[in-house]
RODO-2510 file (C-alpha; in nm, 4 decimals, decimal comma):
residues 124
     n   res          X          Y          Z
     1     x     3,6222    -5,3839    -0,0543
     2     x     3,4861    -5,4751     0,3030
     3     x     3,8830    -5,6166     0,4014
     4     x     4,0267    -5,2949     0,3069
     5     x     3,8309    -5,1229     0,4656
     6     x     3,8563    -5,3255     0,7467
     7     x     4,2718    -5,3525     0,7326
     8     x     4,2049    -4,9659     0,6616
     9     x     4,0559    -4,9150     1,0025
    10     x     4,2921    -5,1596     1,1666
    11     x     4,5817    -5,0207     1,0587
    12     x     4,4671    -4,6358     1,1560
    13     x     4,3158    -4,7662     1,5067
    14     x     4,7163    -4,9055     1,5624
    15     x     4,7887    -4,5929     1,4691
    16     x     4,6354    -4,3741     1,7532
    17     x     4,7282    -4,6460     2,0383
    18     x     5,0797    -4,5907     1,8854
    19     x     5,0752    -4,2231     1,8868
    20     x     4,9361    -4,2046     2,2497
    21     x     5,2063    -4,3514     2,3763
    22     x     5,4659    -4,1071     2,2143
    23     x     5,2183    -3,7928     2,2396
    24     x     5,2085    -3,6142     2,5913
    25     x     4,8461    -3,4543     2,6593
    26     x     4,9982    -3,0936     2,6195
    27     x     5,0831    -3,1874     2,2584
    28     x     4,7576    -3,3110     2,1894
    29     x     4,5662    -3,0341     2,3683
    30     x     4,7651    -2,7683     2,1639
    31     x     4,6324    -2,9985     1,8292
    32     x     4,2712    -3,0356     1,9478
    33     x     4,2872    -2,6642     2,0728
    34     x     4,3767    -2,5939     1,6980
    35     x     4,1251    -2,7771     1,5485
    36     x     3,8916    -2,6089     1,7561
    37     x     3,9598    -2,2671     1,5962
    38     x     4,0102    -2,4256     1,2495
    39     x     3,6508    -2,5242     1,2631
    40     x     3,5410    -2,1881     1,4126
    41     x     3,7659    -2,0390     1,1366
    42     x     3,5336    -2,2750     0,8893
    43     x     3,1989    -2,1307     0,9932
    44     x     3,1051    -2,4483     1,2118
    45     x     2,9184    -2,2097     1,4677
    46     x     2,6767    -2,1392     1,2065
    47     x     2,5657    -2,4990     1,0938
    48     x     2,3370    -2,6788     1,3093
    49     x     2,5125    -3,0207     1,2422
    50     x     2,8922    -2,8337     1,2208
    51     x     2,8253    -2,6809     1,5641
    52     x     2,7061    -3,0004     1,6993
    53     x     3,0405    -3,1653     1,6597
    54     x     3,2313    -2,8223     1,7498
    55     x     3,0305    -2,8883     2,0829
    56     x     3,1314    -3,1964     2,1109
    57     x     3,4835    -3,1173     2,0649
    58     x     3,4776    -2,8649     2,3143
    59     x     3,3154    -3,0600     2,5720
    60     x     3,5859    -3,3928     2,5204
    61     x     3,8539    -3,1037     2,5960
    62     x     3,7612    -2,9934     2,9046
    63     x     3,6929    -3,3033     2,9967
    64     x     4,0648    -3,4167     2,9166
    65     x     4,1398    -3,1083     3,1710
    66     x     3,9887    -3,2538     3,4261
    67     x     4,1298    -3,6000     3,3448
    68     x     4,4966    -3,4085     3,3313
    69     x     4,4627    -3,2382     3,6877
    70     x     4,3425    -3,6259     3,8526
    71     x     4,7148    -3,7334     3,6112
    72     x     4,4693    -3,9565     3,4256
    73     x     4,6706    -3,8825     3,0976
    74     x     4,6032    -4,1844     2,8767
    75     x     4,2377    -4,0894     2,9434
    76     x     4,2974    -3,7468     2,8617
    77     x     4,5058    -3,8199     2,5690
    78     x     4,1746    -4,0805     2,4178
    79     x     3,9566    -3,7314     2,4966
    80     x     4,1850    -3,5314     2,3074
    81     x     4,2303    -3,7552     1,9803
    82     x     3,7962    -3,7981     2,0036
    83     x     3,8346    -3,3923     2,0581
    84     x     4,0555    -3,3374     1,7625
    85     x     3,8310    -3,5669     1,5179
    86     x     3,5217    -3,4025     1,6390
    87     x     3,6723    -3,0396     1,5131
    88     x     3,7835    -3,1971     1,1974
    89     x     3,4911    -3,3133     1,1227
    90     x     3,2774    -2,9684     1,2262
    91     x     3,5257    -2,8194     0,9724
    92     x     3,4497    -3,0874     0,6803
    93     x     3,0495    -3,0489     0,7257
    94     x     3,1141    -2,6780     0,7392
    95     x     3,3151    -2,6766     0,3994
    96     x     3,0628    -2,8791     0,2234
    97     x     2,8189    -2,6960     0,3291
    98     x     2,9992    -2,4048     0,2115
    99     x     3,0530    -2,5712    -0,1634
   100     x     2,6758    -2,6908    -0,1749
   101     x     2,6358    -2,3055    -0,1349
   102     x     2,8252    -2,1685    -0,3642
   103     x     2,6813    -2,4879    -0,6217
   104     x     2,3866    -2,3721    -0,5786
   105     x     2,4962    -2,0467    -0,6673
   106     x     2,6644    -2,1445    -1,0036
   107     x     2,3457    -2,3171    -1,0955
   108     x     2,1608    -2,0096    -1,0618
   109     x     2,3988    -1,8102    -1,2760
   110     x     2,4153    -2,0750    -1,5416
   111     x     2,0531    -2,0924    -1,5644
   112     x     2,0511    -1,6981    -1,5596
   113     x     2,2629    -1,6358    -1,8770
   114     x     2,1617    -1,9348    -2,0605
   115     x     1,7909    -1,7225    -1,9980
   116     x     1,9646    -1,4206    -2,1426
   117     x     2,1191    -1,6350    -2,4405
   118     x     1,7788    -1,7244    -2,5126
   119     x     1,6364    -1,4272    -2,5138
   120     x     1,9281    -1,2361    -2,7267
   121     x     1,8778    -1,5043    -2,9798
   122     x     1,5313    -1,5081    -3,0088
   123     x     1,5840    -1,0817    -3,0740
   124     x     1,8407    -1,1387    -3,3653
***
């Protein structure tokens, strides 16, 4: 299990040195920018550990602007990718914080009608 994972993370690191040097930083700001509002979209603002990484996401962007205007654009592309992956994961921590929610939720209605079964069948 530990060398898949390990050709797992190989594989995907070749994978973003790959893509950097076929992505310009304009592409990847328009996908980070994206992100961004997908994890907005997701309700990241209002979870302490969501809005963390929403921070952080926002913060590795306008640091690749600054990086873009000195033409430092493989730096600004790594700030980007670490900018996208921050968003994604505000979104994912968002979403299961959602579904923990609405869990919780279920539970509460289960338990409330098996009360009412109960009680109905106790009366007959």
């Amino acid at each position: 299990m530990h060398r898949l994972w390990s050709a797992t993370c190989l594989l995907a690191s070749c994978g973003l040195f790959s893509c950097a040097a076929t992505v310009n930083p304009a592409q990847q700001s328009a996908q980070s920018q994206a992100a961004v509002r997908g994890a907005v979209e997701a309700g990241a603002e209002h979870n302490p550990q969501a809005a963390l990484h929403l921070k952080m996401a926002r913060d590795q962007i306008q640091q690749a602007e600054q990086f873009i205007a000195a033409e430092e654009n493989e730096a600004a592309l790594t700030a980007l990718q670490r900018a996208e992956i921050d968003a994604e994961l505000a979104v994912s921590i968002a979403r299961k914080v959602r579904v923990e929610q609405d869990a919780a939720l279920m539970r509460s209605k289960i338990a409330e009608l098996r009360t009412e079964a109960t009680v109905e069948g106790a009366v007959q």
